[in-house]
DRENDREN-181882 format. One record per residue (C-alpha): x, y, z; residue in three letters; residue number from 1. Coordinates in nm, 2 decimals. Each point is the difference from the previous one (the first is absolute). Layout:
# DRENDREN-181882
<r><px>X</px><py>Y</py><pz>Z</pz><residu>ALA</residu><num>NUM</num></r>
...
# end
This chain:
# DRENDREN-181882
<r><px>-1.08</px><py>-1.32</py><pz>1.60</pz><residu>UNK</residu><num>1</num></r>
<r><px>-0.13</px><py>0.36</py><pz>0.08</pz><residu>UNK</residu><num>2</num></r>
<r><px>-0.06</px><py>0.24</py><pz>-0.34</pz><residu>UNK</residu><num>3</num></r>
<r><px>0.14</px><py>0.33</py><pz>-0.04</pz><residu>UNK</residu><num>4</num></r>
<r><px>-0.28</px><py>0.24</py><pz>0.02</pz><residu>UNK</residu><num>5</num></r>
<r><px>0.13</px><py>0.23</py><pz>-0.30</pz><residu>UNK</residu><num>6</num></r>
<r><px>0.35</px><py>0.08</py><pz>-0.16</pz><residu>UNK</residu><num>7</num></r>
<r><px>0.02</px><py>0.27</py><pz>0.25</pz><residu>UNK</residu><num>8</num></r>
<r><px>-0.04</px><py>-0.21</py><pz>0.31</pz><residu>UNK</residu><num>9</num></r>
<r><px>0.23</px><py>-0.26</py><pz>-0.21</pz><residu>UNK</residu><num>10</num></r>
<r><px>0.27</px><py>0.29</py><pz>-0.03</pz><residu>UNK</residu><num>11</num></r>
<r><px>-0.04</px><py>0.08</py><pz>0.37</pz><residu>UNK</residu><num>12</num></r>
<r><px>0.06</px><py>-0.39</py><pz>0.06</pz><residu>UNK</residu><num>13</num></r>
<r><px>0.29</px><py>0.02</py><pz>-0.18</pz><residu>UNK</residu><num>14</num></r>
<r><px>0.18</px><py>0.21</py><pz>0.14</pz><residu>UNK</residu><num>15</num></r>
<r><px>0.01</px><py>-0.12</py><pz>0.32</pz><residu>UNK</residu><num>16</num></r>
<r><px>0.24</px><py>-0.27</py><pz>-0.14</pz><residu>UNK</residu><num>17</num></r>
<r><px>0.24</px><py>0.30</py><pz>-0.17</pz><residu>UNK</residu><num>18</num></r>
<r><px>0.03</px><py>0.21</py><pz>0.32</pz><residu>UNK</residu><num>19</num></r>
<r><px>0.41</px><py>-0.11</py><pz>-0.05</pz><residu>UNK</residu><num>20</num></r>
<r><px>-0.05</px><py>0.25</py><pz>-0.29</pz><residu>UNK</residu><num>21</num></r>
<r><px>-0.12</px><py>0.31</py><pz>0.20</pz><residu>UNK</residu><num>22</num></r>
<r><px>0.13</px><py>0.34</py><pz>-0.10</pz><residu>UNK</residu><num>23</num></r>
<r><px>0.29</px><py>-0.12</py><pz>-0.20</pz><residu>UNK</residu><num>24</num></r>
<r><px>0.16</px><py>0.25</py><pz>-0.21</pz><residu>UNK</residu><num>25</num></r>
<r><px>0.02</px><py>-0.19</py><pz>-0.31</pz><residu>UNK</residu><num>26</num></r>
<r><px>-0.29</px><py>-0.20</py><pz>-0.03</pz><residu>UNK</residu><num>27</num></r>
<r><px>-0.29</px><py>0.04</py><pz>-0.23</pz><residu>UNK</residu><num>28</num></r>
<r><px>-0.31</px><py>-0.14</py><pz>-0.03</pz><residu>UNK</residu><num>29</num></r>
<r><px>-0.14</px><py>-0.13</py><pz>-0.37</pz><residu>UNK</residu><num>30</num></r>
<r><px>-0.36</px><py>-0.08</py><pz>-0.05</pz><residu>UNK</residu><num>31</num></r>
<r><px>-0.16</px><py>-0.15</py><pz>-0.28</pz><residu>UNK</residu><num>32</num></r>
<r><px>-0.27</px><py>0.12</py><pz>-0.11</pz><residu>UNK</residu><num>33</num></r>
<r><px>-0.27</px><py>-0.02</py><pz>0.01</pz><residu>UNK</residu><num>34</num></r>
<r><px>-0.08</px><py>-0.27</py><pz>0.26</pz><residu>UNK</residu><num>35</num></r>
<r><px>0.33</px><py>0.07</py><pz>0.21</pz><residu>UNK</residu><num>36</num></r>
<r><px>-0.01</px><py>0.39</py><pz>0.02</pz><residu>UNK</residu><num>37</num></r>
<r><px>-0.22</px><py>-0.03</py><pz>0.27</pz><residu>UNK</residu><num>38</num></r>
<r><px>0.18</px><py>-0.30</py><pz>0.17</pz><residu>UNK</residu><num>39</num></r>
<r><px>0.33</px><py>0.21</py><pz>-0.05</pz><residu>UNK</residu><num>40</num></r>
<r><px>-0.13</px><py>0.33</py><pz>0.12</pz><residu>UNK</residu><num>41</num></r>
<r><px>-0.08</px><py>-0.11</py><pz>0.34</pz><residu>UNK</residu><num>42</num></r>
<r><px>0.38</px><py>-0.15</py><pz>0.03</pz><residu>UNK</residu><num>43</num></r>
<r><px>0.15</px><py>0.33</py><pz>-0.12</pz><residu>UNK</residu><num>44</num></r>
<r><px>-0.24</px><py>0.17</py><pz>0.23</pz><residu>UNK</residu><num>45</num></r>
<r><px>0.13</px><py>-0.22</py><pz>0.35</pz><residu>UNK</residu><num>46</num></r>
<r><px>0.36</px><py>0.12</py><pz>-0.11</pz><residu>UNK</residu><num>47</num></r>
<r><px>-0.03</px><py>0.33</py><pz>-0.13</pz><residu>UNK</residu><num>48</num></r>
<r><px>0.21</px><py>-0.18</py><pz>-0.33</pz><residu>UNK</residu><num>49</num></r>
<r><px>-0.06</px><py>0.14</py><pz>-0.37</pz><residu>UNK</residu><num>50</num></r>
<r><px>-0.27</px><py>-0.17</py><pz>-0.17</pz><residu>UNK</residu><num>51</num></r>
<r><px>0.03</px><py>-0.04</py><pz>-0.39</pz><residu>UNK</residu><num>52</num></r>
<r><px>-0.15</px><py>-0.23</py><pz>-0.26</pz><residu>UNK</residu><num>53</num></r>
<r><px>0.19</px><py>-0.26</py><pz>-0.19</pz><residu>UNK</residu><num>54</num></r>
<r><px>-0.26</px><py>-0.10</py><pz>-0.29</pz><residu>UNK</residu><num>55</num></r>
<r><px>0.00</px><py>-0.39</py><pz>-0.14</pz><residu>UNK</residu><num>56</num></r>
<r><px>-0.26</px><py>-0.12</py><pz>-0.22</pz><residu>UNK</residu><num>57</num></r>
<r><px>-0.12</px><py>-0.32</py><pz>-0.07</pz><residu>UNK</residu><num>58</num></r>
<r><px>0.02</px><py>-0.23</py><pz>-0.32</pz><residu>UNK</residu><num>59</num></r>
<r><px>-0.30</px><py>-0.12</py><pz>-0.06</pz><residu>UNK</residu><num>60</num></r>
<r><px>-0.06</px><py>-0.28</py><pz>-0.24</pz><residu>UNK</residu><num>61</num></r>
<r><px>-0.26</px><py>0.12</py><pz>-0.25</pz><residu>UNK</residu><num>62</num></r>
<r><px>-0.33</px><py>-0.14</py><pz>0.09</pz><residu>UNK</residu><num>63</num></r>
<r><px>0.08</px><py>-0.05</py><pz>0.33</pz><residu>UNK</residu><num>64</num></r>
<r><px>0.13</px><py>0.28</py><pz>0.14</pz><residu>UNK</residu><num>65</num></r>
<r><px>0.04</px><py>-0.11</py><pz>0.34</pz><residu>UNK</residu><num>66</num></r>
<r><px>0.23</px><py>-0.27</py><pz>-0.08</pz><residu>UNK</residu><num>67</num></r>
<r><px>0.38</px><py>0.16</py><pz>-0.01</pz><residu>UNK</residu><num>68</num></r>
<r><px>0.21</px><py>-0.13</py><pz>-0.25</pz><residu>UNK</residu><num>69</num></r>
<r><px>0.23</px><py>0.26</py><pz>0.09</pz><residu>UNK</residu><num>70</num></r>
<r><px>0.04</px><py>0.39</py><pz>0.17</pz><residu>UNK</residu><num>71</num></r>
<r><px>0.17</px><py>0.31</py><pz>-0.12</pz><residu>UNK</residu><num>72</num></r>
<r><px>0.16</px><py>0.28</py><pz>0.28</pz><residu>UNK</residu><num>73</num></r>
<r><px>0.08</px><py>0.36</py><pz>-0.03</pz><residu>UNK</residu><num>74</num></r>
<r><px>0.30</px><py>0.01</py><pz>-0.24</pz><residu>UNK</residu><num>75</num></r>
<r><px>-0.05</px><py>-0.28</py><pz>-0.20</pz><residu>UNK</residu><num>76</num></r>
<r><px>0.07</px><py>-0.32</py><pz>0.19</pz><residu>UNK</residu><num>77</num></r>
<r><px>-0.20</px><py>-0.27</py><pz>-0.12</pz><residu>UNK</residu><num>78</num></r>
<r><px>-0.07</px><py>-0.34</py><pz>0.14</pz><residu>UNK</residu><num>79</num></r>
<r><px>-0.13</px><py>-0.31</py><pz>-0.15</pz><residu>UNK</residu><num>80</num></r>
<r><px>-0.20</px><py>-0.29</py><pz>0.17</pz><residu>UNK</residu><num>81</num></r>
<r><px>0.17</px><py>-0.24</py><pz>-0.31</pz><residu>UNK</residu><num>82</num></r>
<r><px>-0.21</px><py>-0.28</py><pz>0.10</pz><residu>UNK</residu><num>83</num></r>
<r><px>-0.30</px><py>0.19</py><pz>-0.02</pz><residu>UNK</residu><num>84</num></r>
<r><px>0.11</px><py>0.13</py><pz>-0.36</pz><residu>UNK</residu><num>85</num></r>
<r><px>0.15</px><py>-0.37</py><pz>-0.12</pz><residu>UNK</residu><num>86</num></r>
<r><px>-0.36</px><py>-0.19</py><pz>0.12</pz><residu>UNK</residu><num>87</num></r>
<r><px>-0.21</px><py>0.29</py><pz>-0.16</pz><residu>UNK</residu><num>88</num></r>
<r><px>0.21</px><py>-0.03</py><pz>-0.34</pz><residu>UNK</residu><num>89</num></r>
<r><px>-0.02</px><py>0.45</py><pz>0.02</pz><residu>UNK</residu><num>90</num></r>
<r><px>0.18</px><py>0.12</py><pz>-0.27</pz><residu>UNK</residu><num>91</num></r>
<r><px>0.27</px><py>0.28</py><pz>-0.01</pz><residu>UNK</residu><num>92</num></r>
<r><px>-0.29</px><py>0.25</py><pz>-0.21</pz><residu>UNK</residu><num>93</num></r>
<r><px>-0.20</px><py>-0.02</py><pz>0.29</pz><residu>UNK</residu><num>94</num></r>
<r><px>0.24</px><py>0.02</py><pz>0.29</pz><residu>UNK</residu><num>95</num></r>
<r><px>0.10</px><py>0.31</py><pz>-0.19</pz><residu>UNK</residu><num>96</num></r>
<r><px>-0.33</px><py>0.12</py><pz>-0.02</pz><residu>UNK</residu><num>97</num></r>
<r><px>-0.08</px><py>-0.06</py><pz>0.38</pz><residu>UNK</residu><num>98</num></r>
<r><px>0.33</px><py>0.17</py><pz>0.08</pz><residu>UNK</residu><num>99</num></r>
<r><px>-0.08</px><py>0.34</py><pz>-0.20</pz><residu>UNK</residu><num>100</num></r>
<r><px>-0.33</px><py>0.02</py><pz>0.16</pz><residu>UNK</residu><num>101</num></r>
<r><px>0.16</px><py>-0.05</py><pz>0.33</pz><residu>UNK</residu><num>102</num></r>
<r><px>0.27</px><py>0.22</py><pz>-0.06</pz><residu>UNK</residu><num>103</num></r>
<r><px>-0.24</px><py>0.33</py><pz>-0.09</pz><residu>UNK</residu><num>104</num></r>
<r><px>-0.21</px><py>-0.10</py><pz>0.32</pz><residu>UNK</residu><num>105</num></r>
<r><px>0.31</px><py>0.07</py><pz>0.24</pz><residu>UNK</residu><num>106</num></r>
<r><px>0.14</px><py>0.23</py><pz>-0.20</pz><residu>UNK</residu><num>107</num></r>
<r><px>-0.41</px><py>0.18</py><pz>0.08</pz><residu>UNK</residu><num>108</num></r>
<r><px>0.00</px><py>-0.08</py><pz>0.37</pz><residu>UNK</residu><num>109</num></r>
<r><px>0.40</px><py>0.17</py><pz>0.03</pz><residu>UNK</residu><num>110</num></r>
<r><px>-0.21</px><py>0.30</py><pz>-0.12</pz><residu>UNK</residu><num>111</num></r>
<r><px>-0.31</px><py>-0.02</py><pz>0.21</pz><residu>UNK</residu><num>112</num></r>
<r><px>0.19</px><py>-0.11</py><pz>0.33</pz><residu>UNK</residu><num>113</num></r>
<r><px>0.31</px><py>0.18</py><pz>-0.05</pz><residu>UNK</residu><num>114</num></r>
<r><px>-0.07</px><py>0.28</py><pz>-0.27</pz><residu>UNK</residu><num>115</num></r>
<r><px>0.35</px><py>0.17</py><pz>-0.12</pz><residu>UNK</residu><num>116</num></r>
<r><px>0.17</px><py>-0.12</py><pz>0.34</pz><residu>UNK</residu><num>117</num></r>
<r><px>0.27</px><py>-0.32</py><pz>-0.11</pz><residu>UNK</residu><num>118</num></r>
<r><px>0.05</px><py>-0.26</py><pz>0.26</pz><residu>UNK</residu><num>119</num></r>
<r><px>0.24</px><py>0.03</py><pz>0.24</pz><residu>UNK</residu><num>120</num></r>
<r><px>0.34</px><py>-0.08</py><pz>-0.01</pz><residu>UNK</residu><num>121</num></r>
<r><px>0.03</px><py>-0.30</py><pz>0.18</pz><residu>UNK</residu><num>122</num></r>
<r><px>0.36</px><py>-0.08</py><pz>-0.02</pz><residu>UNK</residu><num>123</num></r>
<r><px>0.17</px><py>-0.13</py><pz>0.37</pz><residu>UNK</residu><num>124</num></r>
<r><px>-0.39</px><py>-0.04</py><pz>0.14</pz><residu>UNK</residu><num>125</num></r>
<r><px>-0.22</px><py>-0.20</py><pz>0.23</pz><residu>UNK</residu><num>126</num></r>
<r><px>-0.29</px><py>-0.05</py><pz>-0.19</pz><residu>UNK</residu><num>127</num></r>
<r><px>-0.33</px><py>-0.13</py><pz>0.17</pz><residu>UNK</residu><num>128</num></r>
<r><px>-0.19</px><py>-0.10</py><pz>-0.29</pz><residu>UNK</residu><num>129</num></r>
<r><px>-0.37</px><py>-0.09</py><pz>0.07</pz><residu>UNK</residu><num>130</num></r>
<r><px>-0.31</px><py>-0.16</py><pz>-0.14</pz><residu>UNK</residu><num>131</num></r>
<r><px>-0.36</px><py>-0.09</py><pz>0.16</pz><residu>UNK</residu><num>132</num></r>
<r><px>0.12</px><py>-0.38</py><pz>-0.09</pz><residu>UNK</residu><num>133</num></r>
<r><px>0.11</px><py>-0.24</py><pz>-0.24</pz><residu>UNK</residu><num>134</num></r>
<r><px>-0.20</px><py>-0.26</py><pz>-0.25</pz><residu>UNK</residu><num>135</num></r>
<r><px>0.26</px><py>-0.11</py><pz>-0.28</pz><residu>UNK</residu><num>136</num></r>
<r><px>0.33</px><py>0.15</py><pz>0.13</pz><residu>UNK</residu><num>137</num></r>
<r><px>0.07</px><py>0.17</py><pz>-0.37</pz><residu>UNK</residu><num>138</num></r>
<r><px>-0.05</px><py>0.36</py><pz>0.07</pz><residu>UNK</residu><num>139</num></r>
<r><px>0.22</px><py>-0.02</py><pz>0.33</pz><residu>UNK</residu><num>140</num></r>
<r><px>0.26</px><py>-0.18</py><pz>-0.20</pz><residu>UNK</residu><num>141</num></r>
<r><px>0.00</px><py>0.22</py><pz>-0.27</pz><residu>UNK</residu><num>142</num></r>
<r><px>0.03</px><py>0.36</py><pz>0.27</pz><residu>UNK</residu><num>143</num></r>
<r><px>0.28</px><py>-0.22</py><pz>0.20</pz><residu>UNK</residu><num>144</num></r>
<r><px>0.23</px><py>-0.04</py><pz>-0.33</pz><residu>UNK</residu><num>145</num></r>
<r><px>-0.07</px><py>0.33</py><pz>-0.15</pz><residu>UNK</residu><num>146</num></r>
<r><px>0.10</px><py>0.11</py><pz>0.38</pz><residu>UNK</residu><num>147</num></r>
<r><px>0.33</px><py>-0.13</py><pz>0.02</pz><residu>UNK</residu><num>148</num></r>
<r><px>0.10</px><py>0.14</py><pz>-0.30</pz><residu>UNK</residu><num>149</num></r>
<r><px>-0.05</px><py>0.38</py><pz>0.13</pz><residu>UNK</residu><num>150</num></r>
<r><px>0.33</px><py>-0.09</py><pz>0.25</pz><residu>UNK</residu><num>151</num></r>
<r><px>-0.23</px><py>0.00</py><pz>0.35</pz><residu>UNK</residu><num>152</num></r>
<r><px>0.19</px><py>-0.09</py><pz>0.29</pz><residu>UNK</residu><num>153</num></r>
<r><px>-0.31</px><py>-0.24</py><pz>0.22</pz><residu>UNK</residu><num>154</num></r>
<r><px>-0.33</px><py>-0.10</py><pz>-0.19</pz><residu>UNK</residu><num>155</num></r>
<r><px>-0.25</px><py>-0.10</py><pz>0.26</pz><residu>UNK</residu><num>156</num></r>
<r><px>-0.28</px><py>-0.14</py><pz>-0.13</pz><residu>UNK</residu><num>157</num></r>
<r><px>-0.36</px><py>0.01</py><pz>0.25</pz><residu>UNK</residu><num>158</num></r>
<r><px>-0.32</px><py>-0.11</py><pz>-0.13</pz><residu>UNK</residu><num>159</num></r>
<r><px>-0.30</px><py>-0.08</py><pz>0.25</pz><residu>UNK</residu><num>160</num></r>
<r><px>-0.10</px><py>-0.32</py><pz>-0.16</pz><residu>UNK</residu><num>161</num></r>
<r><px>0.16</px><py>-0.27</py><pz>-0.27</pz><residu>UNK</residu><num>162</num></r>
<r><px>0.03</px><py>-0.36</py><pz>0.03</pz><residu>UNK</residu><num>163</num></r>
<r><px>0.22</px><py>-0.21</py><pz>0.18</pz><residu>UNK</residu><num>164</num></r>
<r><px>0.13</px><py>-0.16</py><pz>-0.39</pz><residu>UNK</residu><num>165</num></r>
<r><px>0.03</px><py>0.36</py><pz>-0.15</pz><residu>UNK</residu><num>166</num></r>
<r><px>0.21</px><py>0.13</py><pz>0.34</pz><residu>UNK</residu><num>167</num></r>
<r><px>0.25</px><py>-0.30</py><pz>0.02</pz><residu>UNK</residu><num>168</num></r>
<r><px>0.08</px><py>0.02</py><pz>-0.38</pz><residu>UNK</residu><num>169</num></r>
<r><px>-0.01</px><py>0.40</py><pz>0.00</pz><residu>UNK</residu><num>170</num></r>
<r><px>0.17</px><py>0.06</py><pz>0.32</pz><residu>UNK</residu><num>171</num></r>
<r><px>0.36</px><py>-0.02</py><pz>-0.08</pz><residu>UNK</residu><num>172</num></r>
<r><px>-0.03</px><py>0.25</py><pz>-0.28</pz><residu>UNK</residu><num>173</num></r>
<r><px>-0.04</px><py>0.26</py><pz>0.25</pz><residu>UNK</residu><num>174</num></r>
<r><px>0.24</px><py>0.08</py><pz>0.28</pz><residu>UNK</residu><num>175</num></r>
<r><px>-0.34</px><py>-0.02</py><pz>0.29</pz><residu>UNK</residu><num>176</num></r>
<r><px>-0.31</px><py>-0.09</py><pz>-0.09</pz><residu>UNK</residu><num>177</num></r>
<r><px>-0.25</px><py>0.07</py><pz>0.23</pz><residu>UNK</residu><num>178</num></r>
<r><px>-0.36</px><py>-0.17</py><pz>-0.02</pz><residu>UNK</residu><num>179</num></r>
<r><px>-0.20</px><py>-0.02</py><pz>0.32</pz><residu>UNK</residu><num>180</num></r>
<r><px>-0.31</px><py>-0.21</py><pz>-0.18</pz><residu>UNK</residu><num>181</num></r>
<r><px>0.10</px><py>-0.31</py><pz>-0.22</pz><residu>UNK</residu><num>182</num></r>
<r><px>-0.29</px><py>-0.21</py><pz>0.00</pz><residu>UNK</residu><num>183</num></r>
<r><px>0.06</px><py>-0.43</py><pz>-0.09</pz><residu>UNK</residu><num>184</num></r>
<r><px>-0.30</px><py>0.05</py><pz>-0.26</pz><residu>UNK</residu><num>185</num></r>
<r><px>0.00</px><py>0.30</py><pz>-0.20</pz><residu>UNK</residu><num>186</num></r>
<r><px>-0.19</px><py>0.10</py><pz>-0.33</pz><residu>UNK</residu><num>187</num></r>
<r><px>-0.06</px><py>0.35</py><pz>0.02</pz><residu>UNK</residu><num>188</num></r>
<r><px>0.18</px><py>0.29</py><pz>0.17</pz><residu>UNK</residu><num>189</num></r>
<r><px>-0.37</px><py>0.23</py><pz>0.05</pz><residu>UNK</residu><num>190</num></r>
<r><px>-0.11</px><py>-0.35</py><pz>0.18</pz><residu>UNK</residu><num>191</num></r>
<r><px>0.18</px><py>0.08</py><pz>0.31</pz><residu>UNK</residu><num>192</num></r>
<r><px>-0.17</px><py>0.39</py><pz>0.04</pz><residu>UNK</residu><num>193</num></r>
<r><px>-0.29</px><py>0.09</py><pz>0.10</pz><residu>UNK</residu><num>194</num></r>
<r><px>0.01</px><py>0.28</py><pz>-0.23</pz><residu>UNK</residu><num>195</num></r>
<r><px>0.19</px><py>-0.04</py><pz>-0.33</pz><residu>UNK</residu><num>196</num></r>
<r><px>-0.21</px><py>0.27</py><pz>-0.24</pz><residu>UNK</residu><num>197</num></r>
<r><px>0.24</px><py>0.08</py><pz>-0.23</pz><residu>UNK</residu><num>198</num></r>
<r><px>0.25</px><py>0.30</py><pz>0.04</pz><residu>UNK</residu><num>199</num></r>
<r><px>-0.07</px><py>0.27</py><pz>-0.22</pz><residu>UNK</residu><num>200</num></r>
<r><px>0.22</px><py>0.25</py><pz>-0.21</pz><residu>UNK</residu><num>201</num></r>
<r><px>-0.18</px><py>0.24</py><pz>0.19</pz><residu>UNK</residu><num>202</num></r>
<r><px>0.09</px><py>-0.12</py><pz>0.30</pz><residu>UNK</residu><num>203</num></r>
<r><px>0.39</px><py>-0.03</py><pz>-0.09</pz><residu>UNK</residu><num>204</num></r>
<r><px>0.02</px><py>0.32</py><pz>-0.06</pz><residu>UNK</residu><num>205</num></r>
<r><px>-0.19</px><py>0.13</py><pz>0.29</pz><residu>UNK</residu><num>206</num></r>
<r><px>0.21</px><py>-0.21</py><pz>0.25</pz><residu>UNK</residu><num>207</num></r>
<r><px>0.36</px><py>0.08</py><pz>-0.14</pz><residu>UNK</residu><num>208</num></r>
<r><px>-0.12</px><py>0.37</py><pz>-0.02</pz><residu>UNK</residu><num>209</num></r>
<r><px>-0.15</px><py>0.03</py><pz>0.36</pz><residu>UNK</residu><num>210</num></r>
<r><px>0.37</px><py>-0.19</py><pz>0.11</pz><residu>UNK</residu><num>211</num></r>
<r><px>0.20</px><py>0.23</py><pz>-0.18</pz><residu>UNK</residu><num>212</num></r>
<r><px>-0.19</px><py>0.32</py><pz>0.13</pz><residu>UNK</residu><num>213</num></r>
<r><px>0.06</px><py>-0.14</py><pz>0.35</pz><residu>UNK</residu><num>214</num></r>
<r><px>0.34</px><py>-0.06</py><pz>-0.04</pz><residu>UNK</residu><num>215</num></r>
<r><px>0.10</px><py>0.28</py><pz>-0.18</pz><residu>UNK</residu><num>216</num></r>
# end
């Protein structure tokens, strides 16, 4: 199975399976960041569609960071892996304590990415939410159910590459889910690009910046 060269070329990819979403008037495009700003501005860019950022952090069990025992989303919405948190015996102290942490970090990134500007008001949207892939499934579950509460009208959900397990049980949460690449052994999301350096806060900025000066 044929890598992605970069999250651009991945975004690029991608939307060639969206072009049903061309130009329409309510539509917007959500990235997030970092890894999927990239991914999402090259689908915004096909369509000429408002590109925004829709933040959801991770969980991480302390000590192992990578592993997710749950994620958090702009506004709140919280999402537990319980089996994660039952077999780990983690205790309510320091689920708080991860949750605080993770709660300053997006409530830092709405400033950086966004400054003073709020979200907009999604109410009675299509919203093409995008990410450069998916490992655990918990940060696209948590942005799906935070999501649906905002009253949107069609959540699309198009990610380059996740496994076939994570699509089949994530799928029906969404009402299309697009994933061109879902690979019978997966591990690792950077494992199917070439070039997976990691997206930079820098680079956020610079990219929603340079696509709102275009489409100003």
């Amino acid at each position: 199975m044929k890598k992605y060269i970069d999250r651009h070329d991945a975004g690029k990819i991608l939307a060639q399976h969206l072009q049903h979403y061309a130009h329409q008037k309510n539509a917007i495009v959500l990235a997030l960041p970092r890894g999927g700003v990239p991914v999402a501005y090259e689908v915004a860019k096909a369509f000429s569609l408002p590109l925004d950022i829709f933040i959801v952090r991770k969980l991480g069990v302390p000590g192992h960071e990578e592993l997710a025992m749950g994620a958090m989303a702009s506004g709140g919405m919280i999402v537990f892996n319980e089996n994660i948190v039952r077999e780990l015996h983690i205790s309510k102290q320091t689920i708080d304590h991860v949750i605080e942490n993770e709660k300053n970090e997006i409530a830092r990134r709405e400033i950086t990415y966004r400054g003073a500007r709020p979200l907009p008001d999604l109410t009675q949207k299509t919203v093409i939410l995008v990410d450069d892939g998916i490992a655990t499934g918990a940060t696209i579950r948590a942005a799906i159910q935070s999501l649906r509460a905002q009253l949107i009208e069609r959540l699309v959900v198009a990610i380059p590459v996740a496994s076939e397990d994570i699509c089949r049980d994530l799928a029906r949460l969404a009402d299309e889910w697009i994933c061109p690449m879902k690979p019978s052994f997966f591990s690792a999301v950077g494992e199917w690009y070439e070039d997976f350096t990691q997206t930079s806060d820098e680079e956020v900025s610079r990219l929603m910046h340079c696509y709102k000066t275009k489409n100003a």
